[in-house]
C-alpha positions as CSV (number, residue, x, y, z in Angstrom):
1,X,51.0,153.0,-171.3
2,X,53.7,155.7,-170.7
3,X,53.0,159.3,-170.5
4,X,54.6,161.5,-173.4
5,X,55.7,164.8,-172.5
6,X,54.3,167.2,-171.7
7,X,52.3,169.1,-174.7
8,X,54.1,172.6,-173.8
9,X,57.5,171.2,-174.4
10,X,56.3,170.9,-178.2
11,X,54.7,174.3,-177.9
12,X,56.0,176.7,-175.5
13,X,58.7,179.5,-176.4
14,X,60.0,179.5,-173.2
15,X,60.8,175.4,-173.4
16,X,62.4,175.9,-177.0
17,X,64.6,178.6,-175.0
18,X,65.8,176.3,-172.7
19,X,66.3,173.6,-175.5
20,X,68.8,176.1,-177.6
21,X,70.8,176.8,-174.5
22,X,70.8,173.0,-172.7
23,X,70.6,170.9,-176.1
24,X,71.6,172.8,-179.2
25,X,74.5,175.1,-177.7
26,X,76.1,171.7,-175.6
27,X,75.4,168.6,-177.6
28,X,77.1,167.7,-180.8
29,X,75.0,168.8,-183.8
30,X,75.3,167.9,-187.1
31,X,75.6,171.0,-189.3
32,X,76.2,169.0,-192.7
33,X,78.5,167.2,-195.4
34,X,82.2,167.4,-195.1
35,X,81.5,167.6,-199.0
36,X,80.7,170.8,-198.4
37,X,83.8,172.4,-197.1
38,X,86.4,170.7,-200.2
39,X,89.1,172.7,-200.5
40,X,91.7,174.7,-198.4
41,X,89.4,178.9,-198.4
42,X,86.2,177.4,-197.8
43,X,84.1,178.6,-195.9
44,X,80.3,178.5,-194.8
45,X,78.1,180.9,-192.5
46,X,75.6,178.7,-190.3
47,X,73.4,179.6,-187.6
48,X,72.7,177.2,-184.6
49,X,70.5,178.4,-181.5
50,X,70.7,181.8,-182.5
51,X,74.8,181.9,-183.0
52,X,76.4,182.5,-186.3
53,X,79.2,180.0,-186.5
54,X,82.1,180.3,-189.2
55,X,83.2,177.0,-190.4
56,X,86.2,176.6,-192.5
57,X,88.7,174.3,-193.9
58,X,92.3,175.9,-193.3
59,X,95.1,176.1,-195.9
60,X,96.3,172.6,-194.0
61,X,93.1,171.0,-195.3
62,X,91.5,171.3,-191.4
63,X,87.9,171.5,-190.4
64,X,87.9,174.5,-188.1
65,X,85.2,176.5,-186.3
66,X,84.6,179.9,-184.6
67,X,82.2,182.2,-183.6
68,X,81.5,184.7,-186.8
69,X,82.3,187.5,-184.0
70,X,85.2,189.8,-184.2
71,X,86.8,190.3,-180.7
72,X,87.0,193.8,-181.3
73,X,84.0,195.4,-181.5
74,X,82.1,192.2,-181.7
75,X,80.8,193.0,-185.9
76,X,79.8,189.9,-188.0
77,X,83.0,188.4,-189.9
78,X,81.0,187.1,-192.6
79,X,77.7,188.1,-193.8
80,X,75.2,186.6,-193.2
81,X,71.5,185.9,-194.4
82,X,69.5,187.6,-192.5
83,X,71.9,190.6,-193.2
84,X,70.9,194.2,-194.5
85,X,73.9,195.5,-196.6
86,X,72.0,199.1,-197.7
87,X,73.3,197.9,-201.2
88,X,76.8,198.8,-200.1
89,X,79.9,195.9,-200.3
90,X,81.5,195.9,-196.6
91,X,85.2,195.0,-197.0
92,X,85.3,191.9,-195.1
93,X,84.8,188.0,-194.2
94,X,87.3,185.7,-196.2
95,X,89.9,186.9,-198.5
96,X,91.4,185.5,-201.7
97,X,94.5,185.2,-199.4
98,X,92.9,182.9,-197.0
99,X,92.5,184.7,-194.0
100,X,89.4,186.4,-191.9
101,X,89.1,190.2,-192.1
102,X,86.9,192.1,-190.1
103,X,84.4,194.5,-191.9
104,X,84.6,197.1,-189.2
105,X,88.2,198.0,-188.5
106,X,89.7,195.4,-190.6
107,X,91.0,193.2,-188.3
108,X,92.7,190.1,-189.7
109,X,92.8,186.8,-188.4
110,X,93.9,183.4,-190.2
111,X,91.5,180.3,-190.4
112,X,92.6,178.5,-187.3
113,X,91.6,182.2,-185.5
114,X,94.4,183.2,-184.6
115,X,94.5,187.3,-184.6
116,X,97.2,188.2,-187.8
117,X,97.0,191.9,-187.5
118,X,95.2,195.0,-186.1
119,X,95.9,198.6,-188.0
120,X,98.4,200.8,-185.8
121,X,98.4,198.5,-182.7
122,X,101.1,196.9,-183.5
123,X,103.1,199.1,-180.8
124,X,100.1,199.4,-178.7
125,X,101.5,198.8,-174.9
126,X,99.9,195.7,-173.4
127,X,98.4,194.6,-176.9
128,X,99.0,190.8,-177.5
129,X,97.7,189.4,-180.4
130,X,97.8,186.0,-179.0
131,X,95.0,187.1,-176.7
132,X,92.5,188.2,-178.9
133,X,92.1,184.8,-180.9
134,X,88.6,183.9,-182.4
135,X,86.5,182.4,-179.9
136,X,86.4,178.6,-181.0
137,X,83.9,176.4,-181.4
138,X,84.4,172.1,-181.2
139,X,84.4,170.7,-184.8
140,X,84.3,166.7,-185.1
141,X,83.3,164.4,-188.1
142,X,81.8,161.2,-188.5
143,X,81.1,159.0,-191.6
144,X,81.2,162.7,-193.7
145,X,79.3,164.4,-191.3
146,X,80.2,168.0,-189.8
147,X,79.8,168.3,-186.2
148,X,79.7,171.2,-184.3
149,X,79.6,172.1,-180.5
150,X,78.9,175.6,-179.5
151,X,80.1,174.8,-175.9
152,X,83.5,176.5,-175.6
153,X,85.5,173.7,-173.6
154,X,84.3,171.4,-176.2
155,X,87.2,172.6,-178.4
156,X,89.6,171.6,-176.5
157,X,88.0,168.6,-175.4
158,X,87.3,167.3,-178.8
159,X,89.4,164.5,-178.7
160,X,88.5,163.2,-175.4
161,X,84.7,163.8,-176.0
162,X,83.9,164.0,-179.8
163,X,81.2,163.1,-181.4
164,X,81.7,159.1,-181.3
165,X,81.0,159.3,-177.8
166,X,77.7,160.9,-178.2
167,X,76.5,158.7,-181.2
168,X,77.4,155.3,-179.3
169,X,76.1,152.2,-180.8
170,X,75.0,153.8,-184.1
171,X,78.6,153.8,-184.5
172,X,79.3,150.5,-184.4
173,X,76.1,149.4,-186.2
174,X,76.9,151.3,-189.6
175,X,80.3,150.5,-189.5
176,X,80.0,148.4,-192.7
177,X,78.6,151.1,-194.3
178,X,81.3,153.6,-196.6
179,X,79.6,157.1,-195.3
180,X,82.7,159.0,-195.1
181,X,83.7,157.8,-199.0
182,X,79.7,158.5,-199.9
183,X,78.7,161.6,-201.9
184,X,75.4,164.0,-201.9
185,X,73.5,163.2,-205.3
186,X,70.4,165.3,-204.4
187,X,69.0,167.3,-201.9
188,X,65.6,168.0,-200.9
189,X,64.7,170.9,-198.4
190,X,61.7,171.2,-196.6
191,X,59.9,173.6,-194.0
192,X,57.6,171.9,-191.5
193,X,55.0,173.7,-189.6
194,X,56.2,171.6,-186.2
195,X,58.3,170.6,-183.3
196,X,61.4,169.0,-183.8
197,X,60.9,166.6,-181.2
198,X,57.6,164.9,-183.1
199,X,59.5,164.9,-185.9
200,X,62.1,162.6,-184.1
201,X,59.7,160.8,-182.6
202,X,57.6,159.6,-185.2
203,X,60.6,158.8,-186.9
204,X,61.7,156.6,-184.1
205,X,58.4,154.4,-184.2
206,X,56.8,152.6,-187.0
207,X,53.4,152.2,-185.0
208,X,52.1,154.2,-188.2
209,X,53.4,152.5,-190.8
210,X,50.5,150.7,-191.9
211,X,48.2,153.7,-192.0
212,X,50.4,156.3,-193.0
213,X,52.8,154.8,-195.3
214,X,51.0,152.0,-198.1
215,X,53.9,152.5,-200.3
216,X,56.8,152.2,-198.3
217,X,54.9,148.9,-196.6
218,X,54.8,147.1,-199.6
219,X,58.3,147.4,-200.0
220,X,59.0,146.6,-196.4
221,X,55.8,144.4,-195.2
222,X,57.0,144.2,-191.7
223,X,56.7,147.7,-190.7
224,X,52.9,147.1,-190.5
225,X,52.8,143.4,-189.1
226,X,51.7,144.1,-185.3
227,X,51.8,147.9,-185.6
228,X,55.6,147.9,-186.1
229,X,56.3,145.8,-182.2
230,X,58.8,143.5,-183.7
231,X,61.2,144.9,-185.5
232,X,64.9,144.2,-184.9
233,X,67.2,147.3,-186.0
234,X,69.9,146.1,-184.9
235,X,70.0,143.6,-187.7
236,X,68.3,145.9,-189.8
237,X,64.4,145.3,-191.6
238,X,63.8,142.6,-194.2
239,X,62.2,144.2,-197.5
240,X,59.8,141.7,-199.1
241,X,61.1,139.2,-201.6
242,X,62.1,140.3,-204.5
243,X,63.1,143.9,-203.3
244,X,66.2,145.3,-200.9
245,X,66.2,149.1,-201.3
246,X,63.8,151.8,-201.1
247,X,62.6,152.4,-204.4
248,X,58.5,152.3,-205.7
249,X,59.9,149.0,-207.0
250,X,62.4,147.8,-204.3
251,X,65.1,147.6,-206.8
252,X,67.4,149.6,-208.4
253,X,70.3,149.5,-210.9
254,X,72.7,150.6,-208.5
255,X,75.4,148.2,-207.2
256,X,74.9,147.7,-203.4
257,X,77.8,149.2,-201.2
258,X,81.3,147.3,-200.7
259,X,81.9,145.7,-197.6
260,X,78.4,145.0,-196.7
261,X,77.4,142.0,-194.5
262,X,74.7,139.6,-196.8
263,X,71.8,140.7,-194.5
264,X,72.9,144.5,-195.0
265,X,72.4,143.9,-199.1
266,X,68.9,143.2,-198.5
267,X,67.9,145.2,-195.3
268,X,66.7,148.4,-194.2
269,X,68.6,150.4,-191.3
270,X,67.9,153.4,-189.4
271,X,69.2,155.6,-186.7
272,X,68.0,158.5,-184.6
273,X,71.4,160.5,-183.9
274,X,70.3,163.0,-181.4
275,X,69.8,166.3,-181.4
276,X,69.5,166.4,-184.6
277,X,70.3,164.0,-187.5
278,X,68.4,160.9,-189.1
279,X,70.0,158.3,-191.1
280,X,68.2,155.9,-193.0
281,X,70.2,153.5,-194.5
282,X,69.6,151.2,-197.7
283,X,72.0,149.2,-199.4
284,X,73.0,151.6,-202.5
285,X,72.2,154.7,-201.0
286,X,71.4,156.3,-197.6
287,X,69.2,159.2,-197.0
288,X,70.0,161.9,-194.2
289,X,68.0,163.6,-192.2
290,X,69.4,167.1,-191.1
291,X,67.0,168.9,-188.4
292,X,67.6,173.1,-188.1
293,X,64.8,173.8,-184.9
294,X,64.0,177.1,-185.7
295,X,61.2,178.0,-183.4
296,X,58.3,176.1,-181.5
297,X,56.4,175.2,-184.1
298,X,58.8,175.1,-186.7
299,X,62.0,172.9,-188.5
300,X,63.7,173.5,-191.6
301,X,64.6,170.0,-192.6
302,X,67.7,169.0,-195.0
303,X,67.2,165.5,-196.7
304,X,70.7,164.8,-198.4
305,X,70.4,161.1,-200.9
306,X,73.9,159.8,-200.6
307,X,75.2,157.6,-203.2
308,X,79.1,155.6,-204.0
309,X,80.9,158.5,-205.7
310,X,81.6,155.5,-208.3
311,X,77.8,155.4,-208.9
312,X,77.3,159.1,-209.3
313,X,80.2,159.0,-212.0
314,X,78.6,156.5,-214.3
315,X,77.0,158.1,-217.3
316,X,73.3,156.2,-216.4
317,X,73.0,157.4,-213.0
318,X,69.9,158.4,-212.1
319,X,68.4,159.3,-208.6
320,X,64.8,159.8,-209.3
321,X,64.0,156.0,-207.9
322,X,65.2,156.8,-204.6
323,X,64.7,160.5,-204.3
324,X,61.1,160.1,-205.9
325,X,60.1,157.5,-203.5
326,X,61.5,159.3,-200.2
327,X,60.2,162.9,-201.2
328,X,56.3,160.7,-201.1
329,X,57.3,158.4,-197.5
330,X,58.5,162.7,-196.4
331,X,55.8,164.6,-197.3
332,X,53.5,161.6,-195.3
333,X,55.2,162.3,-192.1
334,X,55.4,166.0,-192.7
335,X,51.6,166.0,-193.3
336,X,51.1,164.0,-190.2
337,X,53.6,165.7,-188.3
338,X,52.1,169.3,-188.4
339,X,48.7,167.5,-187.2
340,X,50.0,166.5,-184.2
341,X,51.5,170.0,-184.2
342,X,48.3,171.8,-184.2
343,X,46.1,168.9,-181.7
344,X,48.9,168.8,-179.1
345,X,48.7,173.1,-179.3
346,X,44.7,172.4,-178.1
347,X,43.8,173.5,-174.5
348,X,42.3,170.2,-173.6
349,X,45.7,168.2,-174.4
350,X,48.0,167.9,-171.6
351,X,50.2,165.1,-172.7
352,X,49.4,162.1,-174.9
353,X,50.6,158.4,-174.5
354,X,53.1,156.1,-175.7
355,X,51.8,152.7,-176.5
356,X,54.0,149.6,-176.0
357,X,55.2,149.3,-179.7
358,X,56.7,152.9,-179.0
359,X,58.7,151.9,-176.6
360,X,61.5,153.7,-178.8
361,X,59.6,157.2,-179.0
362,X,60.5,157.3,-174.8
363,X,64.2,157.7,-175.9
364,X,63.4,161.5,-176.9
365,X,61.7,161.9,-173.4
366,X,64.5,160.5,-171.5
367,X,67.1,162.5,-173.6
368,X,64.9,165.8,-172.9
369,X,65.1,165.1,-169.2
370,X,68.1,164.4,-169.1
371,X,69.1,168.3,-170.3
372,X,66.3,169.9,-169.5
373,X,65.3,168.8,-165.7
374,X,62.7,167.0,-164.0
375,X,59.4,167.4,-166.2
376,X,56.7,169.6,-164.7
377,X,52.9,170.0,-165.8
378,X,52.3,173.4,-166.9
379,X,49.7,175.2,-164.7
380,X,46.5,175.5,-165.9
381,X,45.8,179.4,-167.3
């Protein structure tokens, strides 16, 4: 059996560190719904490894990006949060006009970034506006998904290396699937008391399944035949007869999705989208899996239930079969989750194993190596 890693890198502050610099602030990571941006003036505040991040959609109808960072004095566009106002308004972030105005000396930009005016520089010798643009940051979509990329090249190298690149097969395998055209018809947040990477991880393995999950295997029977060793996602799991969706009863009276291959009708699909997005897909609805790594021990987990916008408009729909049924299969692998949290945070556990049905789970290792380093033991104290 392989070795996992180490159990430090699910622990240590000073590993998480290195994560939001290497993995969070270079990769691709999904920050959300195009939904959520859908009109020309919107705007939302996000926070990813520690940055604030700006994204709007400009008067165009474009998905842009920037650092919520004034490149005067370096003040906060747009509030955020975790901000402390004194129970004063600050004149400032996004106008009814559709542009950017700094609180601080009211500097005004437009929402591609560029700088639109600075009070009694205009005259200024040496002053270019055109050199005091926001800094960017890369914005790319797939299937409705917002992608972000902290990196600053990644702007301009967006179309060269956007997201598609990163995702790789998963984009080829859900092709059939209409996720761009798909629409949020719930949402579920969560807070889990553990590492992102075991939350990927027992995601990415069903060796489990049987023990953890009763319900969801008497939808889907195969996901505790030989602890989970033989299934093939690539042409997606077989629910047992009767049943093709993931609902207490397997069935649902939602119409399945158009364009889907026979097998896709009656099969289950998943993918692990590194960093941070899960997408399980059934064939009326797909739920998504947004991971915000917030500290060691820690995620704040988004679970979006997507649904044909045709669906959500009918009078009947309901989404209590699906959302019911995923909130139960969640809170399992939550539960389990922040177990693993506290025994891997023991002294006596160094590292645990993978056994041969996890084969998958080693995929989070690899990807951790390959933007972290070569793996080291940490010293005994």
């Amino acid at each position: 059996m392989e070795k996992s890693l180490p159990s430090h890198f699910y622990t240590a502050p000073e590993i998480f560190e290195r994560e939001k610099s290497l993995i969070f602030a270079q990769d691709w990571f999904c920050a959300g719904r195009e939904e959520q941006l859908p009109s020309p003036g919107s705007s939302r505040v996000l926070e990813i490894a520690r940055e604030s991040i700006l994204v709007v959609r400009t008067m165009k109808g474009e998905l842009r990006a920037h650092y919520n960072v004034c490149r005067h004095r370096g003040a906060r566009l747009c509030a955020t949060e975790n901000d402390t106002n004194w129970n004063v308004h600050l004149q400032g972030g996004i106008t009814s006009s559709g542009s950017i105005r700094c609180p601080y000396h009211q500097w005004t930009y437009n929402l591609e970034g560029q700088l639109l005016g600075a009070p009694y520089l205009k005259d200024a010798e040496g002053f270019r506006k055109e050199d005091f643009s926001l800094y960017p940051v890369g914005v790319d979509t797939w299937g409705g998904f917002l992608f972000l990329n902290l990196n600053l090249s990644a702007a301009a190298a967006a179309e060269k290396n956007g997201v598609r690149t990163q995702l790789g097969p998963a984009v080829e395998r859900t092709r059939r699937y209409p996720l761009a055209a798909l629409r949020t018809g719930h949402s579920i947040t969560y807070d889990v008391a553990a590492n992102w990477k075991l939350i990927m991880e027992n995601y990415n393995e069903c060796y489990h399944c049987g023990g953890l999950h009763p319900e969801l295997c008497e939808i889907v029977p195969d996901f505790k035949q030989a602890g989970g060793s033989n299934l093939n996602w690539e042409d997606g799991i077989p629910h047992r007869a009767g049943a093709y969706t993931f609902t207490k009863k397997g069935t649902t009276n939602r119409a399945p999705f158009p364009g889907l291959s026979e097998d896709e009708k009656v099969r289950h699909k998943g993918e692990l989208c590194f960093p941070n997005l899960m997408v399980s897909l059934a064939c009326d609805h797909v739920a998504a899996f947004l991971l915000w790594p917030l500290a060691p021990d820690r995620t704040h987990i988004v679970c979006n239930f997507l649904f044909h916008p045709e669906e959500i408009a009918k009078p009947t729909f309901d989404p209590a079969d699906a959302v019911e049924f995923w909130d139960l299969v969640n809170r399992q692998d939550w539960a389990i989750c922040e177990r693993v949290q506290s025994g891997v945070s023991s002294r006596v556990h160094k590292f645990g194993y993978y056994a041969p049905m996890e084969d998958p789970s080693l995929d989070i290792r690899n990807y951790v190596i390959k933007h972290l380093g070569p793996i080291h033991q940490k010293p005994d104290s």
